[in-house]
C-alpha positions in Angstrom: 50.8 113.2 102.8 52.7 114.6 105.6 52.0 113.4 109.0 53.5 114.9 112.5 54.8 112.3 114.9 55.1 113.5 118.1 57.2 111.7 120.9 55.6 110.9 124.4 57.7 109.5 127.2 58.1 109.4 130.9 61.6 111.7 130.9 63.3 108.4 133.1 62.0 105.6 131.2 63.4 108.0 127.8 67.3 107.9 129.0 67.0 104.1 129.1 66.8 104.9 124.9 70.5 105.2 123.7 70.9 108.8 121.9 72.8 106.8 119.2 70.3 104.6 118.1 67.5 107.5 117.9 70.0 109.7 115.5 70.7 105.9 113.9 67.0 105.7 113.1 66.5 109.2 112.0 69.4 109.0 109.6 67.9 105.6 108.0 64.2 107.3 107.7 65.8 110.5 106.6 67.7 108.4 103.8 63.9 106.7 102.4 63.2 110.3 102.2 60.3 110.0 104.9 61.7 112.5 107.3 61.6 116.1 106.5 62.5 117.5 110.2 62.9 116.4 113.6 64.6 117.4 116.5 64.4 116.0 120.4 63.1 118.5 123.1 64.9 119.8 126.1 63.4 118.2 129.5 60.5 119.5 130.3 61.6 121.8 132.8 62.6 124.2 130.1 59.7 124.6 129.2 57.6 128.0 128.9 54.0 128.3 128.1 52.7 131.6 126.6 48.8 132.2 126.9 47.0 135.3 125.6 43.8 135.6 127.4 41.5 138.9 127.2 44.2 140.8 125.4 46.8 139.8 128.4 49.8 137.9 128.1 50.6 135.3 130.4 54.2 133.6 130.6 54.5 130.6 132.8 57.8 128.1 133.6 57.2 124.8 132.7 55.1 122.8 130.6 50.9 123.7 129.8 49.7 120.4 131.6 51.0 118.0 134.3 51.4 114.9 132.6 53.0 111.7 133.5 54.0 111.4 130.3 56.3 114.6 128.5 56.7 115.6 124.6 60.0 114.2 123.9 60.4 115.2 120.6 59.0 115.1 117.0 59.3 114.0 113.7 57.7 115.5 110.3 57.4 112.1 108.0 56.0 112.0 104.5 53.7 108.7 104.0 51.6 107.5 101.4 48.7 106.9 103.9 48.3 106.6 107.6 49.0 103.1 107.2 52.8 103.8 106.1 52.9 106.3 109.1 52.0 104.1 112.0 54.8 101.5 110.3 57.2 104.5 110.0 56.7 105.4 113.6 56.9 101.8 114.8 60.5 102.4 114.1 60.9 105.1 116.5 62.9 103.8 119.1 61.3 105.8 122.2 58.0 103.8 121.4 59.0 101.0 123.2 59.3 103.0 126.5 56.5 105.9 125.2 54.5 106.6 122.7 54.6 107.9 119.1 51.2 110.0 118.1 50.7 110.5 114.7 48.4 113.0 113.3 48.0 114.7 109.7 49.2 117.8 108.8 46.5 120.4 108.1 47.7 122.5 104.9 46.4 125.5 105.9 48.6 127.5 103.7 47.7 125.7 100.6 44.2 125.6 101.6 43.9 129.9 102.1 45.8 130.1 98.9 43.5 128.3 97.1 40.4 130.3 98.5 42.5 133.2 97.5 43.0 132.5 94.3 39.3 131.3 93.3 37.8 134.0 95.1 40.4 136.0 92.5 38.9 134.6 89.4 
């Protein structure tokens, strides 16, 4: 099952977490084949949130909420159960000064295929 990982932290307390060791642990999880993707995010400063509302769009600077705590970056992680994904991301350094939330993918493309196809036969 494929979970999404996504990393929360307070943008100081995040530069006390060495680069090295957070491209160190990704190369480890990478090499158990539990990470298919994962990048780090650009402070949130870059951020730019796009809203469509009554057939309008809206473009705003920054992020969609004030938070104390910023998306960091992610991590797409294949695990047998939620179990193995909470112990996966327990190995994601920026939990010690963040968090790590872990939530299942939805397969919505598999899941419209199949309707597809029954609704075919």
């Amino acid at each position: 099952m494929k979970y999404l990982c996504l990393v929360y932290a307070e943008e100081e307390k995040l530069r006390l977490v060495d680069d090295r060791e957070c491209v160190e642990g990704d190369s480890a999880m990478r090499a158990s084949g539990h990470c298919l993707a994962s990048e780090a995010l650009q402070p949130v400063e870059t951020a730019t949130t796009v809203r469509i509302r009554q057939g309008r769009l809206s473009v705003t600077d920054g992020p969609f909420a004030e938070t104390k705590e910023q998306l960091a970056g992610f991590y797409l992680i294949e695990a047998r159960d939620l179990d193995e994904a909470i112990h996966l991301a327990s190995k994601i350094p920026p939990a010690r000064v963040g968090s790590i939330e872990v939530r299942p993918i939805r397969p919505i493309r598999e899941t419209v295929a199949a309707t597809a196809e029954a609704a075919a036969d």
